[in-house]
FIKOLZA-1660 file (N, C-alpha, C; in steps of 0.1 Angstrom, whole numbers, plus 5000, padded with zeros to 4 digits):
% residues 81
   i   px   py   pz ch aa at
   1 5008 4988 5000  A  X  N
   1 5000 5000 5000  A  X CA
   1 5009 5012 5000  A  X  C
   2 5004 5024 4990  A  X  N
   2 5017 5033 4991  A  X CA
   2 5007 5045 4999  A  X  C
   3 5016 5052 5007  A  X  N
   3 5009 5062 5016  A  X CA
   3 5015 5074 5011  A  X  C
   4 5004 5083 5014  A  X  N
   4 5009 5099 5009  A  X CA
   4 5011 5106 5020  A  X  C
   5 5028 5107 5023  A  X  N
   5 5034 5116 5031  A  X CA
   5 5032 5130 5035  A  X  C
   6 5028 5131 5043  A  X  N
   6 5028 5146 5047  A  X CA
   6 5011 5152 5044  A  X  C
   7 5003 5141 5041  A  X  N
   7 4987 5153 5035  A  X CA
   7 4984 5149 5045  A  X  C
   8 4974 5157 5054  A  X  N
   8 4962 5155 5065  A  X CA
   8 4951 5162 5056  A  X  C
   9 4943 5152 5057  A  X  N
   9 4930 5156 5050  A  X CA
   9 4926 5170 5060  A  X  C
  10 4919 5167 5069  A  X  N
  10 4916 5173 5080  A  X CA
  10 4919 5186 5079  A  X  C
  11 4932 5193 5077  A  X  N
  11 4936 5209 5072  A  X CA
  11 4927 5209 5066  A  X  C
  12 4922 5203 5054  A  X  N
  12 4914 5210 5041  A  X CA
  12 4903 5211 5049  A  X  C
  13 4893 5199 5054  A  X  N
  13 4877 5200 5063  A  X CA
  13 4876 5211 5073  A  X  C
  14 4890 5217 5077  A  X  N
  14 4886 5227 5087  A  X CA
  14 4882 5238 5079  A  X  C
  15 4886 5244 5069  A  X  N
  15 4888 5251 5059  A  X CA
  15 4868 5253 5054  A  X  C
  16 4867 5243 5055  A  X  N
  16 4854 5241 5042  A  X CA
  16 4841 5245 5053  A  X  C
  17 4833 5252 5046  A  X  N
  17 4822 5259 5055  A  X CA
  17 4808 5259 5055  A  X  C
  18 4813 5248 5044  A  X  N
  18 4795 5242 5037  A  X CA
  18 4794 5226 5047  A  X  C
  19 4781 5224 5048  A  X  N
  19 4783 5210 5059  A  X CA
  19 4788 5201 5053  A  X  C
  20 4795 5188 5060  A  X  N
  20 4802 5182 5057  A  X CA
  20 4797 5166 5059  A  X  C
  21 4799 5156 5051  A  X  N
  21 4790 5141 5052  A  X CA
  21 4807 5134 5048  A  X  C
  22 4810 5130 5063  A  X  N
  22 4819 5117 5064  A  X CA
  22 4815 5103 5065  A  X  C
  23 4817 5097 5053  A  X  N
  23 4811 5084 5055  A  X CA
  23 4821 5066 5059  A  X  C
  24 4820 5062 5069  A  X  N
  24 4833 5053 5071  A  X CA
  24 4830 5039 5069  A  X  C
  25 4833 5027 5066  A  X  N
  25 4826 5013 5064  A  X CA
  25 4837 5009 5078  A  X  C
  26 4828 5003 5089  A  X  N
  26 4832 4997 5098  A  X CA
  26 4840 4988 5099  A  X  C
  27 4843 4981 5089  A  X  N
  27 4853 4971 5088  A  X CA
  27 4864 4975 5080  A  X  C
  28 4869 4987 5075  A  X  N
  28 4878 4992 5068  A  X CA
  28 4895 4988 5072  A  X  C
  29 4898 4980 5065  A  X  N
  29 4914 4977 5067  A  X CA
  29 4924 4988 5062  A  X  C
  30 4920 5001 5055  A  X  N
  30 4929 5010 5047  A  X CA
  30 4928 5020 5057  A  X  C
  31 4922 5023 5062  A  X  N
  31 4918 5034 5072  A  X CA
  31 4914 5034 5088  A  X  C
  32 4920 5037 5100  A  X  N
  32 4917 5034 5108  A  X CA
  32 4906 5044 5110  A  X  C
  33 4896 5036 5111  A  X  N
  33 4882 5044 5118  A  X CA
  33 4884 5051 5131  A  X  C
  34 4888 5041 5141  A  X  N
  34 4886 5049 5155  A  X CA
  34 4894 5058 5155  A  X  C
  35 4907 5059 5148  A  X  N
  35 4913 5070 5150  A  X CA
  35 4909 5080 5146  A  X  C
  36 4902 5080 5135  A  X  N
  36 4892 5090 5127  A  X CA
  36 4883 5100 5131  A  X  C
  37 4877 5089 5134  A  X  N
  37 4862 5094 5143  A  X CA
  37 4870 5102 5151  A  X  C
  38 4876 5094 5162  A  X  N
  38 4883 5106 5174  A  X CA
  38 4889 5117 5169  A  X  C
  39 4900 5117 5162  A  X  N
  39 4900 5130 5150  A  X CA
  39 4889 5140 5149  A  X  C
  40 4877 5136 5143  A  X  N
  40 4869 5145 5135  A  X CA
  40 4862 5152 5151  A  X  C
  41 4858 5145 5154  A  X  N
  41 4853 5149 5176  A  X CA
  41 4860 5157 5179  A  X  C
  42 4873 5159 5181  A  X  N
  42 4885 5163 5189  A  X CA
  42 4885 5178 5184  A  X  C
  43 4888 5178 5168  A  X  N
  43 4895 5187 5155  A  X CA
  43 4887 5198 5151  A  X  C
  44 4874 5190 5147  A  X  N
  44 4865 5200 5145  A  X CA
  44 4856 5208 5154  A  X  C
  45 4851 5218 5153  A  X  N
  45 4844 5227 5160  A  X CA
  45 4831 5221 5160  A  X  C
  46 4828 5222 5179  A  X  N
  46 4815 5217 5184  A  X CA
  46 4801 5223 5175  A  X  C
  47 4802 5236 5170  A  X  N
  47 4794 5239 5167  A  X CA
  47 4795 5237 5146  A  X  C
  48 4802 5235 5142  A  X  N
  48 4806 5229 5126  A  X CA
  48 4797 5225 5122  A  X  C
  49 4786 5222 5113  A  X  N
  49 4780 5210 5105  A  X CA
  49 4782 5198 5100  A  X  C
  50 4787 5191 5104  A  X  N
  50 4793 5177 5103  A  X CA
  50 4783 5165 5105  A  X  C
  51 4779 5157 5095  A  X  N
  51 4775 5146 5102  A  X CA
  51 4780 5132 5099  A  X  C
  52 4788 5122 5107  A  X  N
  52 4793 5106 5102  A  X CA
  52 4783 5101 5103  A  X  C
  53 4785 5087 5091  A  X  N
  53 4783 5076 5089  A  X CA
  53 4787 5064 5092  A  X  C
  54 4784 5059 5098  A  X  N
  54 4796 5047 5100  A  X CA
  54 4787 5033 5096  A  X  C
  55 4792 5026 5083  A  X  N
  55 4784 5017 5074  A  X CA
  55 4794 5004 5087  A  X  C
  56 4791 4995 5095  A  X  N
  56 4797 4989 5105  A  X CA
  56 4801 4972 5095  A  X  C
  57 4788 4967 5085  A  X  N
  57 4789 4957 5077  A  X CA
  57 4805 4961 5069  A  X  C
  58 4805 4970 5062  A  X  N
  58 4813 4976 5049  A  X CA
  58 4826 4977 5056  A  X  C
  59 4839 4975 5043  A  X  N
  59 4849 4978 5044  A  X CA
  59 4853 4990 5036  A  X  C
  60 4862 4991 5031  A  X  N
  60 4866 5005 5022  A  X CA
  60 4859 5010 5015  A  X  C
  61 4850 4996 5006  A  X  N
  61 4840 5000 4997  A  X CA
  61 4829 5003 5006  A  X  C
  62 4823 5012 5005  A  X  N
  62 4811 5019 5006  A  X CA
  62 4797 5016 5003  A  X  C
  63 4797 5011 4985  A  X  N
  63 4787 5014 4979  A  X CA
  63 4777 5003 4987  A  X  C
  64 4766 5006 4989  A  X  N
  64 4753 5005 4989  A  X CA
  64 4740 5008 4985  A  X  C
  65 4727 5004 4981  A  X  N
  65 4718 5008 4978  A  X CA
  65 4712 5017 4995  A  X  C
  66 4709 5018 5005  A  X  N
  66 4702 5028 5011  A  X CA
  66 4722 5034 5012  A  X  C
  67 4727 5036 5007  A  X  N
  67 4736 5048 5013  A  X CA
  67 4733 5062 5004  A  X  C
  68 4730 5054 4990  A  X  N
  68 4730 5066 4978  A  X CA
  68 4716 5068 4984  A  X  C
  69 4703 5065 4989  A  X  N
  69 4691 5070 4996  A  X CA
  69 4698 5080 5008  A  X  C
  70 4705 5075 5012  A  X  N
  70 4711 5082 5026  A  X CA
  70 4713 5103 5022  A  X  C
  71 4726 5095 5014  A  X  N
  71 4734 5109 5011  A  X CA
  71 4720 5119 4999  A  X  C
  72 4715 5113 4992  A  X  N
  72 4706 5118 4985  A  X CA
  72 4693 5131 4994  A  X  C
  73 4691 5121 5009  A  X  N
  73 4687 5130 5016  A  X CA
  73 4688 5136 5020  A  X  C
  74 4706 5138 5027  A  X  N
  74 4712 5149 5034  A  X CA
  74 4716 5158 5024  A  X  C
  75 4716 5156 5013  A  X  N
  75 4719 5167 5004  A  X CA
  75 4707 5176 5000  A  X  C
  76 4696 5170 5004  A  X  N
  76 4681 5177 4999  A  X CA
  76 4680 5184 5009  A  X  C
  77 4684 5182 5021  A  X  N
  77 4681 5189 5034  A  X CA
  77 4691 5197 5038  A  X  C
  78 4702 5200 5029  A  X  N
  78 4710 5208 5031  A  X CA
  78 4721 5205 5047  A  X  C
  79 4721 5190 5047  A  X  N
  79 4735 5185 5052  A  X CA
  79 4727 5190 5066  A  X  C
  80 4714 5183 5072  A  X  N
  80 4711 5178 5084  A  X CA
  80 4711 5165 5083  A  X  C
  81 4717 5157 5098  A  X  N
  81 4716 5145 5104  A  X CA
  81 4704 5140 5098  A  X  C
% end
């Protein structure tokens, strides 16, 4: 697996001011979730628009039929839980 030195996503997400939809698959081997999650808790501002997902079945891959229902809705609602 090749890793990219030196980027934290996270600089960019503090940056961005429109609400934000993190979505994580619970069994992900490429990414450590808990560290993550703790991350986004810790990093971002209490009051920020942020809402996670945590798909608990899924690994890296994502795709599901109710996720595109999911995100479809939070986008209609302008990025409410």
């Amino acid at each position: 697996m090749r890793k990219i030195i030196g980027y934290d996503p996270l600089n960019f997400w503090k940056e961005v001011k429109a609400p934000k939809l993190f979505i994580f698959g619970g069994q992900d081997t490429q990414v450590v979730v808990k560290k993550s999650l703790h991350r986004l808790e810790n990093e971002l501002k209490k009051n920020e628009n942020y809402t996670v997902l945590l798909l608990n079945p899924n690994g890296h891959a994502l795709f599901r039929d109710d996720v595109c229902d999911f995100i479809a809705r939070w986008v209609k609602e302008a990025g409410k839980p």
